[in-house]
C-alpha positions in Angstrom: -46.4 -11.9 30.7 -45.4 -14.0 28.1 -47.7 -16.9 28.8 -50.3 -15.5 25.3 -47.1 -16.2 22.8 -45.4 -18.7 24.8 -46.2 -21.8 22.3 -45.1 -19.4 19.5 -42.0 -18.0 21.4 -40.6 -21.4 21.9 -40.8 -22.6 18.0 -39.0 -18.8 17.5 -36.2 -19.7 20.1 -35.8 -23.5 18.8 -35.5 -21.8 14.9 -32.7 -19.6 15.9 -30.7 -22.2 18.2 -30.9 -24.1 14.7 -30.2 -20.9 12.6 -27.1 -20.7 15.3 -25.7 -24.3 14.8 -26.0 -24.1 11.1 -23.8 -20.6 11.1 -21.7 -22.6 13.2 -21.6 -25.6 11.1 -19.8 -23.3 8.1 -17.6 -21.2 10.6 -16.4 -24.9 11.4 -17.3 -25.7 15.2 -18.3 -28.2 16.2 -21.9 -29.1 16.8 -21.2 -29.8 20.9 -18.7 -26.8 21.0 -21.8 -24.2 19.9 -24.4 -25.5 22.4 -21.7 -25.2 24.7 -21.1 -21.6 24.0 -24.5 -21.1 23.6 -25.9 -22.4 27.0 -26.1 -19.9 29.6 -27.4 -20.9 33.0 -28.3 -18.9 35.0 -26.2 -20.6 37.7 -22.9 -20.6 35.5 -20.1 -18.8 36.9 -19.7 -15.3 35.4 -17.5 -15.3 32.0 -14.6 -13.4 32.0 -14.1 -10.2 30.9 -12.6 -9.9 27.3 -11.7 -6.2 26.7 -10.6 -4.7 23.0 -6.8 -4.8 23.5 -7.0 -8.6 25.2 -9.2 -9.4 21.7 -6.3 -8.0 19.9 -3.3 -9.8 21.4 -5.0 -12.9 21.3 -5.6 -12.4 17.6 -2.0 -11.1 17.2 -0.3 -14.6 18.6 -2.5 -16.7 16.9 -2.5 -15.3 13.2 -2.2 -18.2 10.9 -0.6 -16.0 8.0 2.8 -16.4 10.3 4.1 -19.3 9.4 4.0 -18.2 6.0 5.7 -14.8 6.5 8.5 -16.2 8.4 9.0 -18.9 5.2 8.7 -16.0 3.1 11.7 -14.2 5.3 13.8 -17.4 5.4 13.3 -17.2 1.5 14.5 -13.4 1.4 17.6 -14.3 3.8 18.6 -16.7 1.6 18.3 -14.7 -1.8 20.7 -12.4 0.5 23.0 -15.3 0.8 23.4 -16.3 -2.6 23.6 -13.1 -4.0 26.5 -12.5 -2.1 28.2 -15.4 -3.9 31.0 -15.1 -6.5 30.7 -16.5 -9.3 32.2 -19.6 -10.5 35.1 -20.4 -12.8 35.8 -22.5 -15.4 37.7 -25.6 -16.5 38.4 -26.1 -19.9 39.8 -29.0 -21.8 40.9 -28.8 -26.0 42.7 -31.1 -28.2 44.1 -29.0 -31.1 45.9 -31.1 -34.5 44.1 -34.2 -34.2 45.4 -36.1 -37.5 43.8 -36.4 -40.6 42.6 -40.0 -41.9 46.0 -41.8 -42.8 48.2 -39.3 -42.3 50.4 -40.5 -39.6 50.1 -41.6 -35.9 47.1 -40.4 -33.4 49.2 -38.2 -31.3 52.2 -38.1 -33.2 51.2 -33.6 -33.5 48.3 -33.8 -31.1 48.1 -30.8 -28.5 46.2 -30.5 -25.1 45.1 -27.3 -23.8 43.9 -27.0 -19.9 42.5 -23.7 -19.3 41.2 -22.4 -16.0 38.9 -19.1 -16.4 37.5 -16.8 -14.0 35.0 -14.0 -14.9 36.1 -10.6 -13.4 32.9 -8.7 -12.2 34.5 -4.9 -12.8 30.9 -3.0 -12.4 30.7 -4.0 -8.8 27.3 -6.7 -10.0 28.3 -8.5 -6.8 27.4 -5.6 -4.6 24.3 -4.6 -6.5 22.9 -8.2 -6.6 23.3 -8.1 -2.7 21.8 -5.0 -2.7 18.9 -6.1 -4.8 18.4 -9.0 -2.3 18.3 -6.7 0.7 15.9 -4.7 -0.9 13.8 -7.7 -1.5 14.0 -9.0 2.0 13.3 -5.5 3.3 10.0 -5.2 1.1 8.9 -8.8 2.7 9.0 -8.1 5.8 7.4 -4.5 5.4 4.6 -6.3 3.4 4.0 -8.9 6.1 3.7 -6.2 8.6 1.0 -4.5 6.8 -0.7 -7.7 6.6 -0.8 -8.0 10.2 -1.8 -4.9 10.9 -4.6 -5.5 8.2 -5.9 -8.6 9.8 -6.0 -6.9 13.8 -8.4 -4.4 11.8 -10.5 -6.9 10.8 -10.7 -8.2 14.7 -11.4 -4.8 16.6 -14.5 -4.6 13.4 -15.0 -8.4 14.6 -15.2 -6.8 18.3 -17.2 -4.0 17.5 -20.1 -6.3 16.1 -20.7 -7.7 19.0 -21.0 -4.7 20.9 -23.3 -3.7 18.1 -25.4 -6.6 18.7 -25.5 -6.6 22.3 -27.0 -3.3 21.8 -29.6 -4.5 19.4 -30.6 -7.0 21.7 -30.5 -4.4 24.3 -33.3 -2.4 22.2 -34.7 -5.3 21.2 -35.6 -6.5 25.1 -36.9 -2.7 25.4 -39.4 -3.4 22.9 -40.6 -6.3 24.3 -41.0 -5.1 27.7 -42.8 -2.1 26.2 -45.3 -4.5 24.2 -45.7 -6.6 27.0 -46.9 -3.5 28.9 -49.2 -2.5 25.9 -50.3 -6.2 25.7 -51.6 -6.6 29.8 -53.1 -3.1 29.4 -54.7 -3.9 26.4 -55.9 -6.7 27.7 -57.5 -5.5 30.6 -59.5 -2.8 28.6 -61.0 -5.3 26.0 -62.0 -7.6 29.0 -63.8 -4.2 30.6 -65.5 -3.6 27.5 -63.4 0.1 27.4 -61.2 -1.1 23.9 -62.7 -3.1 20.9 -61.6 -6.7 20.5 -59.3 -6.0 17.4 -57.0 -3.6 19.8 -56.4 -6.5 21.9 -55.3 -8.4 18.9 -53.0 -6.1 17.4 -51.6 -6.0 20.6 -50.8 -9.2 20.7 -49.2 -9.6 17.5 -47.1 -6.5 17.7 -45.8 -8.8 20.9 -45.3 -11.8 18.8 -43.1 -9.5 16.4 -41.5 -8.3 19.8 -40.3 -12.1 20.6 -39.0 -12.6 16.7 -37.3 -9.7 17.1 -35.4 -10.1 20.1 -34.9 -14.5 19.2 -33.1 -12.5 16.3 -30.8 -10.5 17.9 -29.6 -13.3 20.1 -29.2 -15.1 17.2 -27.0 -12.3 15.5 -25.5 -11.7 18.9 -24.2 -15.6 19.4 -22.9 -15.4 15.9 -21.1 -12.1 16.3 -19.4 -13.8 19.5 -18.6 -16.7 17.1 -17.1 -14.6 14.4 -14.8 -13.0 17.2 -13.2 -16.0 18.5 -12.5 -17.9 15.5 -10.1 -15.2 15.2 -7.6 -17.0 17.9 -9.7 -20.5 16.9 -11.5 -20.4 20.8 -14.7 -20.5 22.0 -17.1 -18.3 23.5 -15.4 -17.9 26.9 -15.5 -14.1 27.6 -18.1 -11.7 28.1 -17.5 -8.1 26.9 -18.9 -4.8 29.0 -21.7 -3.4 27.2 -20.8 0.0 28.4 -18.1 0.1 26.0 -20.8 0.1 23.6 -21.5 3.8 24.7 -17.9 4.8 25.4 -16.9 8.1 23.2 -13.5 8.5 24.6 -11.8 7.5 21.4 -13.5 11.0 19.7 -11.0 13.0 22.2 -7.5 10.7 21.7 -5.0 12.7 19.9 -4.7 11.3 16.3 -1.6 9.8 15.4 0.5 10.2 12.3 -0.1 7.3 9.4 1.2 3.8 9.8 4.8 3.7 9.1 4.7 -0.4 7.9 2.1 0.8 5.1 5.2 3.6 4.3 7.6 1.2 4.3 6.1 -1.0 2.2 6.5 1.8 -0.2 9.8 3.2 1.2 11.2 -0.7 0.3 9.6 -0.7 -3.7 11.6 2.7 -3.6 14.8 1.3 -2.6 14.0 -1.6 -4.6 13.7 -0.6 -7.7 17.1 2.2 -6.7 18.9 -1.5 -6.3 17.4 -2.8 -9.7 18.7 0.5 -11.1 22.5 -0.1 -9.3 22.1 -3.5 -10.7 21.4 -2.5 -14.4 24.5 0.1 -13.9 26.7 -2.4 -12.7 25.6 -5.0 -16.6 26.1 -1.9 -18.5 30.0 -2.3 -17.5 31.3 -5.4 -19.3 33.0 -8.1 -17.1 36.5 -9.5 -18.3 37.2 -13.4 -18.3 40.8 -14.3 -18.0 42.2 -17.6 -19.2 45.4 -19.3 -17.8 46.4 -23.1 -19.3 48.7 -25.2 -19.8 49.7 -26.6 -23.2 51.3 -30.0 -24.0 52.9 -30.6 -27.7 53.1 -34.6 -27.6 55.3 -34.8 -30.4 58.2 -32.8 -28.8 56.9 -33.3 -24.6 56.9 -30.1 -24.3 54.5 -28.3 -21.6 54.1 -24.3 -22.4 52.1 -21.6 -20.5 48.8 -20.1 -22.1 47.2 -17.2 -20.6 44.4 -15.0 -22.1 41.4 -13.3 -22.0 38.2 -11.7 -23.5 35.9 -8.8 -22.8 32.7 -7.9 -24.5 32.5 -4.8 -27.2 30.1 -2.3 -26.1 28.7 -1.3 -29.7 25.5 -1.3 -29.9 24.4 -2.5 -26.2 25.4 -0.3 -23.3 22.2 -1.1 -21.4 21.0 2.2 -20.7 17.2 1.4 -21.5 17.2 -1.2 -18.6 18.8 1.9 -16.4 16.3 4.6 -17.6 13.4 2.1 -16.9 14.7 1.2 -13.6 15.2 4.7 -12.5 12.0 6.0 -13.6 10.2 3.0 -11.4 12.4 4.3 -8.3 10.7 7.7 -9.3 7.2 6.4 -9.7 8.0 4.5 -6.4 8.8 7.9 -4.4 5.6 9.4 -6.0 3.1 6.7 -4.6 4.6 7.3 -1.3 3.8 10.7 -0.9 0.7 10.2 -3.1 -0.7 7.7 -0.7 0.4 9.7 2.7 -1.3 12.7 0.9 -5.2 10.6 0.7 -4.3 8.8 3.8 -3.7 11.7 5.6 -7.4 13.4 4.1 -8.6 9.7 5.2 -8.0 10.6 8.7 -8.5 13.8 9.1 -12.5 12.5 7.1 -12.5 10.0 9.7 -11.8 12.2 12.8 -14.3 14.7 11.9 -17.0 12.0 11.7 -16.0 10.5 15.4 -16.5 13.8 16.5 -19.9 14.4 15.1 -21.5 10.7 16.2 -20.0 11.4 19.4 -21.5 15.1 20.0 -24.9 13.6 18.0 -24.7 10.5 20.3 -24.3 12.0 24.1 -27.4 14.4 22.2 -29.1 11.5 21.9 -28.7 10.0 25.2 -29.0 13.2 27.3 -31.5 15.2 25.5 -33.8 13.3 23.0 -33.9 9.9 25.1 -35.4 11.4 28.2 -37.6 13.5 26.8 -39.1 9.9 24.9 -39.0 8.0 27.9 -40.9 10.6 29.5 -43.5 11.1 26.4 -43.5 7.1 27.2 -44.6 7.1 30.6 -46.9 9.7 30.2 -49.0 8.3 27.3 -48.9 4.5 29.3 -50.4 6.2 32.0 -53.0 8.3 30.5 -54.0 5.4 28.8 -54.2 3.3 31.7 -57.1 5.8 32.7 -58.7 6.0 29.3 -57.3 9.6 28.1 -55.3 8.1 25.1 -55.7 5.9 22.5 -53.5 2.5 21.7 -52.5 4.0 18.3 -51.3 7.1 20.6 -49.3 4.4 22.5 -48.1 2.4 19.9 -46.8 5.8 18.5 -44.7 7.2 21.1 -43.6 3.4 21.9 -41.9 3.7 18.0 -40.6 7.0 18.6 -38.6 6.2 21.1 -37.5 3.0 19.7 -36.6 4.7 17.0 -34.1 6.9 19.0 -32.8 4.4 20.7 -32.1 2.1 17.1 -30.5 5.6 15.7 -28.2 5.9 19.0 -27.0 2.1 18.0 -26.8 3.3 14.3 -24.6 6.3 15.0 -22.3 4.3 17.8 -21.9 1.7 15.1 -20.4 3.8 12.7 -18.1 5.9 15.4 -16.8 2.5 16.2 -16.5 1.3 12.8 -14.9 4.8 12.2 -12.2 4.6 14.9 -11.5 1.2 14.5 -10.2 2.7 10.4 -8.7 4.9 12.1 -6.3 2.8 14.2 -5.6 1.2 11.3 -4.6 3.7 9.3 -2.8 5.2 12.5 -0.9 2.3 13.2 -2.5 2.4 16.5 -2.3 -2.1 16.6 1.4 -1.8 16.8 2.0 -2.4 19.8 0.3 -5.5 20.2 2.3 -6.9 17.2 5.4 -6.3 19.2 4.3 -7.7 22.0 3.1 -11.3 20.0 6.3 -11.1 18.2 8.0 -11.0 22.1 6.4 -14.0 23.1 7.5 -16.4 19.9 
């Protein structure tokens, strides 16, 4: 029943396929690759189906940031290394008694000192700088975690918008059925002389809106499909269930305690900043440097023994501000821990309440309010198919139950935007980081 619009249907579909390829364009596909994951005959084979946790693992293994954290662990492993390291000592060479211009021969009282000197670490620095290191490494890894985690968040929202699209265009397929409906009817009474001419033309253009409105969902659905691959850098070769779309099931799974890799982040600035405080300790104790040499006198030949030594005086630095500071960051360190699990803790216990209302307000929705509008529909379409209503009267109930059914997608939306924070937060994406980090 589309033949009145068709002309204008078709420029509507060829502006979105070229609103598509230009998203495309600055996602960086190429030109080929979106037509080809935008053609759907209806011959093709059926895609397969790409649930949330296969989205997840696919996004895991193919995270880009990777390479970078394991350089950035190399690095760490290496500070390890050479922190471990003693340090070096010292060769010394002096001539002592040169002679004095003409007074006598070059070496006839020259000496030759040769002094070997090793510094004595006596505050235990070696064990605090390795300490240090560890710490350093330990915070690395812990902060590469979190951005992991961080980044599978950003894939199940990726995921979630293209179940929130598919319902749009769900809706948005209802409304044009229900104008086209409006539009035949319509129709058919101006041509009997029952409706004024003006009825049949609003009418029609509230079916031309129809079509914009549902070219514009497939456009936003084809780019929300986009958005979701690019996170393992594939193409549009899955189809997800729609019913997942409607799934509440997550409102009912026991919540999980926070994330321990966004705790360990701070757990490793805590022990971080305890090293930097061992290491500051372990300066505030002053190394020794002891000297042993040989002297030769070249006016007798004789060769003597030299040893020595040197220490510094601790009077006025002891290097107790760089402890105090030190200490007090450990301090400030254990604070932020418990001060973030505190407001993440309020975060999900926010979150969990708000699951549980969209779900109660949602199955409302679909098992009270949407039948009741369906019915109010049918009825009204029928009376006015025999004259008892009026088109506004249609038009009317037509809106209210589109409106129910765009507030059903709204309040979904936001219970899956919800739970997919709360995974996050939950550390609920572990599992899949494991599993990636199994397969390298």
């Amino acid at each position: 029943m589309r033949h009145p619009t068709a002309g204008l249907a078709g420029r509507r579909a060829r502006a979105a396929m070229a609103s598509v390829l230009a998203i495309t364009a600055g996602l960086g596909l190429p030109c080929g690759m979106a037509l080809a994951q935008n053609a759907t005959p209806a011959a093709e084979a059926p895609l397969p189906t790409l649930t949330l946790p296969d989205a997840l693992v696919r996004a895991a293994q193919s995270d880009p940031a990777i390479a970078g954290s394991d350089a950035r662990t190399r690095a760490a492993e290496a500070g390890v290394r050479q922190a471990d390291v003693r340090t070096n000592p010292r060769l010394g060479v002096a001539v002592e008694n040169l002679p004095t211009v003409g007074g006598g021969g070059l070496i006839d009282r020259t000496e030759v000192r040769l002094t070997y000197s090793q510094e004595l670490e006596r505050g235990g620095d070696r064990v605090a700088r390795t300490g240090r290191a560890r710490g350093e490494a330990d915070l690395v890894a812990a902060e590469a975690r979190v951005r992991r985690l961080d980044r599978l968040e950003q894939a199940q929202l990726a995921y979630v918008e293209v179940l929130v699209a598919e319902a749009e265009l769900d809706v948005a397929r209802q409304r044009l059925a229900l104008a086209e409906r409006v539009h035949v009817e319509t129709s058919r009474r101006v041509a009997a002389a029952r409706d004024p001419l003006f009825a049949g033309s609003r009418a029609e253009a509230e079916l031309v809106e129809a079509q914009i409105d549902l070219d514009q969902a497939e456009t936003r659905l084809r780019v929300a499909r986009i958005a979701l691959a690019k996170f393992w850098d594939g193409t549009v070769d899955f189809s997800i269930p729609s019913d997942l779309f409607y799934d509440t099931s997550a409102s009912r799974a026991p919540v999980g305690e926070i994330a321990q890799a966004d705790l360990l982040v701070f757990d490793a600035r805590r022990n971080l900043a305890a090293a930097d405080a061992a290491v500051q300790r372990a300066a505030a104790v002053p190394n020794a440097t002891v000297d042993v040499g040989l002297r030769h006198d070249w006016d007798t030949g004789g060769v003597g023994l030299v040893i020595g030594g040197s220490i510094p005086l601790q009077r006025y630095d002891r290097n107790q501000g760089a402890i105090d500071q030190a200490e007090a960051l450990a301090t400030a360190a254990t604070a932020d821990r418990n001060a973030f699990r505190v407001e993440k803790d309020r975060e999900v216990a926010r979150l969990q309440v708000d699951i549980s209302a969209g779900a109660s307000e949602a199955s409302r929705l679909r098992e009270d309010a949407l039948p009741l509008a369906e019915r109010a529909v049918a009825e009204v379409e029928a009376g006015f198919a025999r004259g008892g209503f009026t088109y506004n009267d249609v038009v009317s109930a037509h809106r209210a139950l589109l409106d129910l059914r765009l507030r059903l997608v709204e309040v979904l939306s936001e219970l899956h935007r919800d739970v997919a924070r709360r995974d996050r937060l939950t550390g609920a994406h572990d599992p899949f980081i494991l599993q990636s980090e199994a397969r390298r």
